[in-house]
TORGUKOL-994301 format. One record per residue (C-alpha): residue number from 1; chain; x, y, z. Coordinates in pm, 1 decimal. Example, Ala and Ser with C-alpha at 12.3 -4.5 7.8 and 13.67 -1.06 7.14 Angstrom:
residues 2
> 1 / A / 1230.0 / -450.0 / 780.0 .
> 2 / A / 1367.0 / -106.0 / 714.0 .
end
This chain:
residues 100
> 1 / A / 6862.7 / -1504.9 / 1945.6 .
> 2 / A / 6602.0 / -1394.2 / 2208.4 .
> 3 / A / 6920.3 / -1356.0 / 2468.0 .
> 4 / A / 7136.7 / -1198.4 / 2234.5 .
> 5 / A / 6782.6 / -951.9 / 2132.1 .
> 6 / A / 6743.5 / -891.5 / 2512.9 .
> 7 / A / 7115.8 / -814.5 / 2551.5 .
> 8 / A / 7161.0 / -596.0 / 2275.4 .
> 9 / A / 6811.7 / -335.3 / 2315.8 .
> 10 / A / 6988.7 / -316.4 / 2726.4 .
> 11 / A / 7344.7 / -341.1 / 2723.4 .
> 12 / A / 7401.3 / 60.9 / 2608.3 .
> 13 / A / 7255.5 / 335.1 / 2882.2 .
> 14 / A / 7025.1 / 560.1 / 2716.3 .
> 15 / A / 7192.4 / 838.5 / 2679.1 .
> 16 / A / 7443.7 / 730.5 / 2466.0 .
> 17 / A / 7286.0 / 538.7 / 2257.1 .
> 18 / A / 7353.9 / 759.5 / 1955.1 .
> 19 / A / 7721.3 / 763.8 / 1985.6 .
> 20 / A / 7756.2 / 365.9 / 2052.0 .
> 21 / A / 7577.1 / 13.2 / 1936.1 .
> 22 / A / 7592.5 / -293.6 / 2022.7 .
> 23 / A / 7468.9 / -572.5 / 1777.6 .
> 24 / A / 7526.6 / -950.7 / 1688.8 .
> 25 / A / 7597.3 / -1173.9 / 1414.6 .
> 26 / A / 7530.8 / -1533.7 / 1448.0 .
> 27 / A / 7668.2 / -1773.3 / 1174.7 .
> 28 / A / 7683.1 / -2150.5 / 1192.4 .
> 29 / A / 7817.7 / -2231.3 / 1587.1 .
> 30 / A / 7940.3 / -1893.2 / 1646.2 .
> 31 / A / 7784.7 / -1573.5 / 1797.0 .
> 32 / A / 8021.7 / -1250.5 / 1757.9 .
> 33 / A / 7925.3 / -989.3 / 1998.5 .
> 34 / A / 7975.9 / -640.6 / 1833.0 .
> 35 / A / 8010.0 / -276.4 / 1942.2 .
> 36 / A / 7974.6 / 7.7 / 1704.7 .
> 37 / A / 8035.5 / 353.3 / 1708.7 .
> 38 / A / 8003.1 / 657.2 / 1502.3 .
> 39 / A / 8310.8 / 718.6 / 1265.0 .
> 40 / A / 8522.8 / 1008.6 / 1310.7 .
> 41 / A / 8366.8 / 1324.1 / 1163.4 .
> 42 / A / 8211.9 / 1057.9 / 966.2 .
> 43 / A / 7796.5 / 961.3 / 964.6 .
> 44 / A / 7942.3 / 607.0 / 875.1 .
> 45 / A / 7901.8 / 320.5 / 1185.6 .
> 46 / A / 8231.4 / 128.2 / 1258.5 .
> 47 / A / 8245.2 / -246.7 / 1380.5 .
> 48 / A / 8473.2 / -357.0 / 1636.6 .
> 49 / A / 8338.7 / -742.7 / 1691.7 .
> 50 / A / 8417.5 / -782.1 / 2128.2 .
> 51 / A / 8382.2 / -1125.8 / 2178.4 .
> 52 / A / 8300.1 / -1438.8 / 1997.9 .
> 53 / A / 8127.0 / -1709.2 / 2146.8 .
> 54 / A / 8153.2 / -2082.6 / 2005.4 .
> 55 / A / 7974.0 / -2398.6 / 2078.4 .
> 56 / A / 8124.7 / -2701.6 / 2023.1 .
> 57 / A / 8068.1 / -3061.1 / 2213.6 .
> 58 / A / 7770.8 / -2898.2 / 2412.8 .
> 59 / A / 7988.1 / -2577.1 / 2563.0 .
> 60 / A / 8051.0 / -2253.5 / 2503.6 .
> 61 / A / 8370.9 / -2089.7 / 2491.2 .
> 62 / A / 8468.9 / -1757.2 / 2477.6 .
> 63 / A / 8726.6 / -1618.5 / 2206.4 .
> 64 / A / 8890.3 / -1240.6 / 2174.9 .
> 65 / A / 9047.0 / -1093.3 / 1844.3 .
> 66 / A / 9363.8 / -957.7 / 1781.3 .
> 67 / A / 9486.0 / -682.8 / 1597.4 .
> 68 / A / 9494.0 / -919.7 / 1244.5 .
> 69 / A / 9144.8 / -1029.0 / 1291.9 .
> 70 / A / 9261.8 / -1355.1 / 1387.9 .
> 71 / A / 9074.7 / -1524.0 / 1695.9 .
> 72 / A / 9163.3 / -1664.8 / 2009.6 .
> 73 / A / 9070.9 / -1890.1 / 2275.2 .
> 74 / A / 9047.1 / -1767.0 / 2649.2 .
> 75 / A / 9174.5 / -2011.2 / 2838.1 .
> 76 / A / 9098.5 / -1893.3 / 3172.9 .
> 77 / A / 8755.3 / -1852.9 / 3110.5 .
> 78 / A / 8571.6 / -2193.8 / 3211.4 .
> 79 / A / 8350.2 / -2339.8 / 2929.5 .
> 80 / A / 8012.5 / -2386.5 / 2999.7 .
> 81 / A / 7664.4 / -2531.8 / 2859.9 .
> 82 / A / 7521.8 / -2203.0 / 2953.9 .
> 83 / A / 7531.9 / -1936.4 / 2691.1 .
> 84 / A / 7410.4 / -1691.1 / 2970.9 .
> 85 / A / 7676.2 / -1725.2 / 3204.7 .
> 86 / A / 7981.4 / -1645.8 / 2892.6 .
> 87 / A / 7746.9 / -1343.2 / 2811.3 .
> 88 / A / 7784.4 / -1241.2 / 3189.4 .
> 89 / A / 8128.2 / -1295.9 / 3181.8 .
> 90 / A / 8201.4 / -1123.3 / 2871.2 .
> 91 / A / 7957.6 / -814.3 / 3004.0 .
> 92 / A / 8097.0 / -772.6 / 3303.9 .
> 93 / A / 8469.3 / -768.5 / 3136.4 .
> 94 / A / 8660.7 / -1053.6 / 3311.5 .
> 95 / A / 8967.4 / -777.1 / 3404.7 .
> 96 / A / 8877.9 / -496.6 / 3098.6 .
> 97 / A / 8907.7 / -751.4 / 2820.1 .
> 98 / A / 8628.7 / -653.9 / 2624.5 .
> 99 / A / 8534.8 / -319.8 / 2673.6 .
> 100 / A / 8782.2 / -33.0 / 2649.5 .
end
């Protein structure tokens, strides 16, 4: 949590920080990195979860979600016993996977 805490208050430049979010939700294994955004003429937030990280035997892998909310593992992205370096990975966009 104190990563994820640390990611989230730094990961959206100041200045727009009233248009976009970016927020977590940990349950069980998984951690499900979120962005949000203001709705359409609309004071409403909307979700869009951007990666979902999963521990499991000691690693974590990385999974994205398709279009029916249904998720999937990356393959070509290495598991590792460091949360850190997935969050990296994920942040940086390994080839504009994550962020639009």
């Amino acid at each position: 949590m104190k990563i994820m805490d640390k990611y989230t208050e730094n990961a959206v430049p100041e200045h727009v920080k009233s248009q976009i979010k970016i927020s977590y939700k940990i349950r069980g294994n998984h951690v499900t990195l979120i962005e949000e955004r203001q709705g359409f003429k609309s004071d409403q937030w909307v979700q869009m979860p951007v990666a979902q990280f999963r521990l499991g035997n000691n690693e974590w892998k990385i999974y994205w979600q398709d279009s029916k909310g249904k998720w999937h593992f990356i393959d070509d992205i290495e598991p590792s016993e460091d949360f850190e370096t997935q969050l990296k990975i994920v942040d940086e966009g390994h080839n504009g996977m994550f962020w639009g």
